[in-house]
TORVOGU-634755 format. One record per residue (C-alpha): residue in three letters; residue number from 1; chain; z, x, y. Coordinates in nm, 2 decimals, decimal comma, always signed. Layout:
R rest  nr kette     zz     xx     yy
R  ALA NUM     A      Z      X      Y
...
This chain:
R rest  nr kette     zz     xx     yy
R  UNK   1     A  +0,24  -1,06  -6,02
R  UNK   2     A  +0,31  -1,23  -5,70
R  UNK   3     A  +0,17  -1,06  -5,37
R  UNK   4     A  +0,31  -1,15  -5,05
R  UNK   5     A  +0,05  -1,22  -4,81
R  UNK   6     A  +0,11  -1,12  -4,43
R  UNK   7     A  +0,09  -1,44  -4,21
R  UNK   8     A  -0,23  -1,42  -3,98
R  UNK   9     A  -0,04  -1,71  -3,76
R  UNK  10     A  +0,21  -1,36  -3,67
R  UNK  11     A  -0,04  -1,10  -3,68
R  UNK  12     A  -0,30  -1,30  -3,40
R  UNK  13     A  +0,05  -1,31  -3,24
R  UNK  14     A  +0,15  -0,94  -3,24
R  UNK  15     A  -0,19  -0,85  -3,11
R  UNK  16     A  -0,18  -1,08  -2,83
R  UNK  17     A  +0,19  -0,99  -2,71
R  UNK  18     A  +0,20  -1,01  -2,32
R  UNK  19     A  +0,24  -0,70  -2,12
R  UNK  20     A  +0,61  -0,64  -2,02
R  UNK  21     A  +0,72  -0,72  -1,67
R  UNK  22     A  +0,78  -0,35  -1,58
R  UNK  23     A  +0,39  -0,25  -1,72
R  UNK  24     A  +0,25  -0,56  -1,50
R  UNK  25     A  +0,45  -0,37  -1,22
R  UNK  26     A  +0,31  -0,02  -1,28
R  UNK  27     A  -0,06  -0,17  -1,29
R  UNK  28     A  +0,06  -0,33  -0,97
R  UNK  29     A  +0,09  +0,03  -0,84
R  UNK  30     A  -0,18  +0,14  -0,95
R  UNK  31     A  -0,42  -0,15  -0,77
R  UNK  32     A  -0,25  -0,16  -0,48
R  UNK  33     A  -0,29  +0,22  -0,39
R  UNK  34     A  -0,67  +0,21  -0,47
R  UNK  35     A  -0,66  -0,12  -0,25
R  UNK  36     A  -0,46  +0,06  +0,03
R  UNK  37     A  -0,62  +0,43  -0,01
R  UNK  38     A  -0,99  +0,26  +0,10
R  UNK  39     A  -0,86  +0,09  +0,44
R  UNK  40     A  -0,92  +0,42  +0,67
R  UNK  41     A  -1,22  +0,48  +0,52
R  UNK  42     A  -1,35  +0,08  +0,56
R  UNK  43     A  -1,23  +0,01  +0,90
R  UNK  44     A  -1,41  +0,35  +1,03
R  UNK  45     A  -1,77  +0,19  +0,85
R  UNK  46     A  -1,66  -0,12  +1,08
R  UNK  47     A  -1,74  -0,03  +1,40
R  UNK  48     A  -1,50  -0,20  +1,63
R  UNK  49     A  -1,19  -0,13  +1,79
R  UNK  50     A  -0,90  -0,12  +1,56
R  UNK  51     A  -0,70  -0,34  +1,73
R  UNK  52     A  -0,92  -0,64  +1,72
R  UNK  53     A  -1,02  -0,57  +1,30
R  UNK  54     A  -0,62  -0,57  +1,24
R  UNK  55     A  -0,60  -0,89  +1,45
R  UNK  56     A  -0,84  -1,10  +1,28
R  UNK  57     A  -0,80  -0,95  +0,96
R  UNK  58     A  -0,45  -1,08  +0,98
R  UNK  59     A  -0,55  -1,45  +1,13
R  UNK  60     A  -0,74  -1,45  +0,83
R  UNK  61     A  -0,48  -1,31  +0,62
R  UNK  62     A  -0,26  -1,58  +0,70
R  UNK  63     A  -0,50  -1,85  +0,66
R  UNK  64     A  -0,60  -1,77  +0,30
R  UNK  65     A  -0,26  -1,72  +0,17
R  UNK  66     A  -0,10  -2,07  +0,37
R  UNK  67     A  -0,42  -2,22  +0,20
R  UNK  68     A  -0,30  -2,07  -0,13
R  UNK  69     A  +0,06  -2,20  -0,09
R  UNK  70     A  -0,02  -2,53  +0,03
R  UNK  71     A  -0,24  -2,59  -0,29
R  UNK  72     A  +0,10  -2,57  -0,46
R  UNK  73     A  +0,27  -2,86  -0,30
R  UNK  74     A  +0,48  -2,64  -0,09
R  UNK  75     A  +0,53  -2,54  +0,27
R  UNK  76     A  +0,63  -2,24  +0,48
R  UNK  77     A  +1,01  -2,37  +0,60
R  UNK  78     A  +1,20  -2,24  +0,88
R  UNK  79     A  +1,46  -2,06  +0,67
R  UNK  80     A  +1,14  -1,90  +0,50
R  UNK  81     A  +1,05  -1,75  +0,85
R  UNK  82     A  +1,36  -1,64  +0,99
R  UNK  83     A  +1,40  -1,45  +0,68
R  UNK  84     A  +1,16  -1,21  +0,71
R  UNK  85     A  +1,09  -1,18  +1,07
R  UNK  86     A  +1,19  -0,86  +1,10
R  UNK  87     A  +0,97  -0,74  +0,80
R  UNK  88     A  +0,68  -0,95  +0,96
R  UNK  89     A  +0,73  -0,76  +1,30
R  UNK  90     A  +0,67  -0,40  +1,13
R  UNK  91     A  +0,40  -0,53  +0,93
R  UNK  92     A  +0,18  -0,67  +1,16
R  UNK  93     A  +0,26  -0,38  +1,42
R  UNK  94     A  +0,16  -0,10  +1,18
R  UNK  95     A  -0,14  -0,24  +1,10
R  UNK  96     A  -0,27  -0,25  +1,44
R  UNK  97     A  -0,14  +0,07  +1,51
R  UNK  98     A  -0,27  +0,24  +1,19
R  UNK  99     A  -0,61  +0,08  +1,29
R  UNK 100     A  -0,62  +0,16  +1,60
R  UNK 101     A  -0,54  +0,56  +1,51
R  UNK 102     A  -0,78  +0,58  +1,20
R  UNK 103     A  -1,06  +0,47  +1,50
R  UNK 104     A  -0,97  +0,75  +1,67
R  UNK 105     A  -0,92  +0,99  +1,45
R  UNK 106     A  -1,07  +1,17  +1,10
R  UNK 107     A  -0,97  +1,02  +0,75
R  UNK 108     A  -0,79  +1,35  +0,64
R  UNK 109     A  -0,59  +1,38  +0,95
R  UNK 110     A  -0,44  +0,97  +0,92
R  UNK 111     A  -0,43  +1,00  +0,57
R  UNK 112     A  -0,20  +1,32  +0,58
R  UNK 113     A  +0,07  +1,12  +0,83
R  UNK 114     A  +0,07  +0,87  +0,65
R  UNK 115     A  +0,15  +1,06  +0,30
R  UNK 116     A  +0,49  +1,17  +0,51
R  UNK 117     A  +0,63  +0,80  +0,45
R  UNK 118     A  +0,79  +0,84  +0,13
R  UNK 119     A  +0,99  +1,15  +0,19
R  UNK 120     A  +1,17  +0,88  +0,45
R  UNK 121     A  +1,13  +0,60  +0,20
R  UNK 122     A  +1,28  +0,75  -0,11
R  UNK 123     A  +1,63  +0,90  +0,07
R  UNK 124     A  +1,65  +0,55  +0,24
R  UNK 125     A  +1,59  +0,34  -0,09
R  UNK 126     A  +1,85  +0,56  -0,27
R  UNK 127     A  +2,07  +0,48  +0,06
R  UNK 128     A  +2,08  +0,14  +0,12
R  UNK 129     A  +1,97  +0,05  -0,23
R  UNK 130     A  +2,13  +0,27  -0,43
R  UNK 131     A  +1,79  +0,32  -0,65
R  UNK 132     A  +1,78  +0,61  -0,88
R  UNK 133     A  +1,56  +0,89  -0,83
R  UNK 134     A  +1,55  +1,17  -1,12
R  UNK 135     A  +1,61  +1,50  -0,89
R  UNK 136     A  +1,36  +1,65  -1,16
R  UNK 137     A  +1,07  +1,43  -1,09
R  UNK 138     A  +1,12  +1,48  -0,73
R  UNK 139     A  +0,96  +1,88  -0,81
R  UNK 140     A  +0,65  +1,71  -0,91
R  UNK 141     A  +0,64  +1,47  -0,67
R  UNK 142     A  +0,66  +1,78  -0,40
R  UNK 143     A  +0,39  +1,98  -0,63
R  UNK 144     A  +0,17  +1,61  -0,56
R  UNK 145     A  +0,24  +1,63  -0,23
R  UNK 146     A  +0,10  +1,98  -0,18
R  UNK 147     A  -0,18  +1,87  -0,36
R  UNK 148     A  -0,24  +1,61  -0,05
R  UNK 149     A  -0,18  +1,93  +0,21
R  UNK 150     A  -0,45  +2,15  +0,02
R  UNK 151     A  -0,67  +1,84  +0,03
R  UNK 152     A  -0,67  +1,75  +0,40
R  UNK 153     A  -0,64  +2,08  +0,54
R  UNK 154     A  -0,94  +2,25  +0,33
R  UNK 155     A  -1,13  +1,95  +0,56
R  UNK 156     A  -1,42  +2,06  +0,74
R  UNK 157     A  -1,32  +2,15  +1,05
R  UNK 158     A  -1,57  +1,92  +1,25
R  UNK 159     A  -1,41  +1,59  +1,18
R  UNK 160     A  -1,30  +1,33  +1,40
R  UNK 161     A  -0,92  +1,46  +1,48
R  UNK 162     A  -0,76  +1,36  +1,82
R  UNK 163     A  -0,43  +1,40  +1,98
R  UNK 164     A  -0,41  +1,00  +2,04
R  UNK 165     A  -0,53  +0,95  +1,68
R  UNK 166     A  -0,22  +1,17  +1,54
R  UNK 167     A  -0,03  +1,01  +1,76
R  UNK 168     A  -0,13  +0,69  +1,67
R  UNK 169     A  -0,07  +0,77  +1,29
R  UNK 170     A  +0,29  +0,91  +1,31
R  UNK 171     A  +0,40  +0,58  +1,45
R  UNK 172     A  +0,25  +0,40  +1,20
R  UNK 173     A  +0,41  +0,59  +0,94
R  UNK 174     A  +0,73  +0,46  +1,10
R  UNK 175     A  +0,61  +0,14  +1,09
R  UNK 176     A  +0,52  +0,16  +0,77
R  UNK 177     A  +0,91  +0,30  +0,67
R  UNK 178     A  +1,06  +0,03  +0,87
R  UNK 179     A  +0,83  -0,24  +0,71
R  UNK 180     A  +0,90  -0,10  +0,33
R  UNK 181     A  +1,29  -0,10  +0,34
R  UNK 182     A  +1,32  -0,42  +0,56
R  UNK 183     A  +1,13  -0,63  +0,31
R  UNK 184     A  +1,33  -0,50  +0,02
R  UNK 185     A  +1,60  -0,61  +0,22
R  UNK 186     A  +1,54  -0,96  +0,34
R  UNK 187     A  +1,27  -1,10  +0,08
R  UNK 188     A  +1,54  -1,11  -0,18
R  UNK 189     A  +1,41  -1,44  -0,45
R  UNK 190     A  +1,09  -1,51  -0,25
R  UNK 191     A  +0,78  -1,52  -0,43
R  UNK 192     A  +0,50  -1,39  -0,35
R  UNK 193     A  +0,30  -1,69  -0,22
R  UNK 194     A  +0,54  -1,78  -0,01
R  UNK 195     A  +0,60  -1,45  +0,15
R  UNK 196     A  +0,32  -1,36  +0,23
R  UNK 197     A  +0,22  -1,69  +0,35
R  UNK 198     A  +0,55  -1,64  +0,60
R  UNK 199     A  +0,48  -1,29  +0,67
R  UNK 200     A  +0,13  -1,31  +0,78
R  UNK 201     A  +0,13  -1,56  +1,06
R  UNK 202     A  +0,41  -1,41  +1,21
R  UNK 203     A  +0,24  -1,08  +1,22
R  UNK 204     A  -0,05  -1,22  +1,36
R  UNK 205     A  +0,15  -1,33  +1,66
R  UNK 206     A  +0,29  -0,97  +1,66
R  UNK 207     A  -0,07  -0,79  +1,68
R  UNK 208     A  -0,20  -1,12  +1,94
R  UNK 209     A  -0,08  -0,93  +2,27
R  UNK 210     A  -0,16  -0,64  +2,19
R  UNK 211     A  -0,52  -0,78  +2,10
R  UNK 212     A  -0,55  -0,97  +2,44
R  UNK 213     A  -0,44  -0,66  +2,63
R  UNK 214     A  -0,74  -0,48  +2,46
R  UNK 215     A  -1,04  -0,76  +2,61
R  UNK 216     A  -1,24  -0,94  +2,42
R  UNK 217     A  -1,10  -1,03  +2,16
R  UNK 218     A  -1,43  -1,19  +1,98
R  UNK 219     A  -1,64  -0,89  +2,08
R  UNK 220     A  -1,66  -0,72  +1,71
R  UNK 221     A  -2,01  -0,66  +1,59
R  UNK 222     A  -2,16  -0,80  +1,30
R  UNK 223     A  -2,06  -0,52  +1,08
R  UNK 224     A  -1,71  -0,51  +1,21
R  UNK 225     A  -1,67  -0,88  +1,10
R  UNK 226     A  -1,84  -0,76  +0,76
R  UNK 227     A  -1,56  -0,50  +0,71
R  UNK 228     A  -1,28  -0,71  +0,84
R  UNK 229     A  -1,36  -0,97  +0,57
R  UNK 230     A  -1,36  -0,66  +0,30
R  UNK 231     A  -1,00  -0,55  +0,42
R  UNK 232     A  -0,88  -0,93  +0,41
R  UNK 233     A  -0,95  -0,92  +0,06
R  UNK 234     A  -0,88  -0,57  -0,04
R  UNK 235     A  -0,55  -0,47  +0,16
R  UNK 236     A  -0,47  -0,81  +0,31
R  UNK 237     A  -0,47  -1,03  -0,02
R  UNK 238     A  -0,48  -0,82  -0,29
R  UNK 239     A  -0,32  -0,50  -0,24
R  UNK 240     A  +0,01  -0,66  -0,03
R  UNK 241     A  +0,03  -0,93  -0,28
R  UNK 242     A  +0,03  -0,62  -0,58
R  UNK 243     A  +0,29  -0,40  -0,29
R  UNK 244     A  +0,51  -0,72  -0,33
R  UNK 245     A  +0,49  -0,83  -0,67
R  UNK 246     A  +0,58  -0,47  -0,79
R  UNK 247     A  +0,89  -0,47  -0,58
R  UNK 248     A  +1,03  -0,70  -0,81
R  UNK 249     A  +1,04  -0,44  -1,13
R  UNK 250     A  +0,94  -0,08  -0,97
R  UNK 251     A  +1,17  +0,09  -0,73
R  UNK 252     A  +1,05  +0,12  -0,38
R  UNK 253     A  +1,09  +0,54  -0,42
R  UNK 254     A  +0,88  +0,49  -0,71
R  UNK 255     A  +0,60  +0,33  -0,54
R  UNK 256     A  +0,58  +0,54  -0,21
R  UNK 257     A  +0,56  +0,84  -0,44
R  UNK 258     A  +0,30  +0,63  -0,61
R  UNK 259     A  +0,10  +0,64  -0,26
R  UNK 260     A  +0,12  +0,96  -0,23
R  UNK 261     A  -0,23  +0,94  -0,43
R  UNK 262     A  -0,39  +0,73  -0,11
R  UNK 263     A  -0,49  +0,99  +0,06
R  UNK 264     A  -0,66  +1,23  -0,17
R  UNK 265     A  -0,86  +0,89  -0,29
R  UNK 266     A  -0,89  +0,83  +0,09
R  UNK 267     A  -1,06  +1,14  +0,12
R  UNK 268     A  -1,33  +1,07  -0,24
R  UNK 269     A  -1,39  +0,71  +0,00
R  UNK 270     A  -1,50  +0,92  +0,29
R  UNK 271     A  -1,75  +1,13  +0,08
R  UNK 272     A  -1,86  +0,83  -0,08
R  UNK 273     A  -1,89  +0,56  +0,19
R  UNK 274     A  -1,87  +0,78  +0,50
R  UNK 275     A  -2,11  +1,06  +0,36
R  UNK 276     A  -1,79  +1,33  +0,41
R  UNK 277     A  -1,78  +1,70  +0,21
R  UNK 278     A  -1,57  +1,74  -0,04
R  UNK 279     A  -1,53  +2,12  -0,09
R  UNK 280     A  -1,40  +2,29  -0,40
R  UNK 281     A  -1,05  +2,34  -0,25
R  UNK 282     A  -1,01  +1,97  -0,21
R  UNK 283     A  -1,14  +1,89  -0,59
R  UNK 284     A  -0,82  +2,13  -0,70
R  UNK 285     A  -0,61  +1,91  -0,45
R  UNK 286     A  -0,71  +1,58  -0,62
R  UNK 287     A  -0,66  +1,70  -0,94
R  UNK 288     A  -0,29  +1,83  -0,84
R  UNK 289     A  -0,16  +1,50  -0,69
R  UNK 290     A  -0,30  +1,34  -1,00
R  UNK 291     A  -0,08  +1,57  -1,20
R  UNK 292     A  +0,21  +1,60  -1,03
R  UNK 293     A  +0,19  +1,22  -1,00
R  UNK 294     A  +0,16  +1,19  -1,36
R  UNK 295     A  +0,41  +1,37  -1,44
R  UNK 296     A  +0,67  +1,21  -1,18
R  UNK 297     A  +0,62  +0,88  -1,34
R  UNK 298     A  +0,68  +1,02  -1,68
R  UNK 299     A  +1,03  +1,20  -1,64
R  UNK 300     A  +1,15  +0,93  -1,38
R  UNK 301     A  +1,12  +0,66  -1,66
R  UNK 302     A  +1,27  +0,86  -1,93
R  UNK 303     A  +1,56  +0,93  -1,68
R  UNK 304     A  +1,64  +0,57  -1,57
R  UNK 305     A  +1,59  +0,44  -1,91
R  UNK 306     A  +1,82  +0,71  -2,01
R  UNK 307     A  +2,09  +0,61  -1,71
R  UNK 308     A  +2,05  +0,22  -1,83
R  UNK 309     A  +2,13  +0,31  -2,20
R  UNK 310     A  +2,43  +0,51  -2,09
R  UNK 311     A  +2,56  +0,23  -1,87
């Protein structure tokens, strides 16, 4: 009798499949808001004003993505910059800003502001972008989000809080808003290399007056130019590179509900690099925005799969 052997030519190839453009996106996500989560916590350890870290973080920014796209043969072009100018305006502007308020104020308190982001990002992305958003998922994306409340306000009291650094954070958080939607609008076919190569130096130039109006600007120490080479590589290469990449398959809703998560891992940061309490009230917190996260994802991809079948 003749047996039909399986071909290990197909079977090597089976294994080896490559992941699907939407599962590269979600792991996108996922890097990009433990990139993201540990930039309060990291520009606290550095010791400088937060103007002058989000300057030459940015300088530096700019420099090492430039290098990247010039290794390709290519250039940044005019028509490249006035594209995203606007986007490159917000960026480099809530940086500083957000910098500037996590110096002056405790992790929970800028981490809470700037969890209010996607309840303006979602309603705009369904607006101008007509991006579905599973009204289901949205109940677990609110349980998540009072997972974040019962995390920063079971705080100790004693923190670092301020008026100015609240302040600071809820323009940010506009910033941040304005920055999201605008880049989803004018980026359109631009890669990443190139955008962020474009992006960067103009919000360098953005942050630059605001940097010379603070004084000297070379007068970080030597741990704040430690740090500000950490957050080049964590949130300035890595995690906005992942923010844009995952633009191109995941809905911007979906990722600012995604983000929600920052600050309850902003918070685990602070016990672990700033030597803050977590309490048991904040454990149950963490473990609520990592379910109700869990669960967003879950029903809002079996609802626009089942909205794409049906169309």
């Amino acid at each position: 009798m003749h047996v039909r052997q399986r071909s290990p030519t197909s079977s090597a190839v089976a294994t080896t499949a490559p992941l699907s453009a939407k599962a590269l996106g979600v792991l996108a996500v996922v890097g990009l808001v433990i990139a993201f989560s540990l930039s309060s916590t990291l520009v606290k350890r550095a010791e400088s004003p937060g103007v002058l870290v989000a300057f030459w973080r940015m300088l530096t920014v700019s420099i090492l993505w430039n290098a990247v796209l010039w290794s390709t043969g290519r250039r940044v072009t005019r028509r490249d910059v006035r594209q995203v100018f606007a986007p490159g305006v917000f960026f480099g502007l809530n940086l500083a800003v957000f910098f500037a308020g996590a110096t002056h104020n405790s992790v929970a308190n800028a981490a809470l502001i700037g969890s209010l982001a996607p309840f303006l990002i979602v309603p705009v992305g369904a607006w101008l972008f007509r991006e579905y958003i599973d009204p289901r998922a949205l109940v677990f994306a609110l349980l998540a989000f009072c997972g974040v409340a019962l995390v920063l306000f079971s705080a100790p009291p004693n923190g670092d809080a301020s008026l100015e650094g609240n302040v600071f954070g809820f323009i940010a958080m506009l910033l941040l808003v304005a920055y999201v939607t605008s880049t989803r609008h004018f980026r359109r076919e631009m890669d990443v290399t190139t955008f962020m190569a474009t992006i960067c130096p103009i919000a360098t130039v953005a942050v630059l007056p605001l940097a010379l109006a603070h004084g000297d600007v070379l007068g970080m120490s030597a741990t704040g130019w430690t740090f500000m080479l950490i957050l080049t590589l964590t949130s300035g290469v890595a995690a906005q590179g992942l923010l844009v990449y995952a633009q191109k398959t995941i809905q911007i809703g979906t990722i600012a509900i995604a983000q929600v998560a920052q600050p309850a891992l902003a918070v685990v940061w602070s016990f672990l690099l700033l030597g803050e309490v977590i309490n048991g009230r904040q454990g149950a917190g963490i473990a609520i925005v990592m379910g109700g996260l869990l669960a967003f994802v879950v029903i809002h991809q079996r609802g626009d799969r089942r909205l794409r079948r049906a169309a």
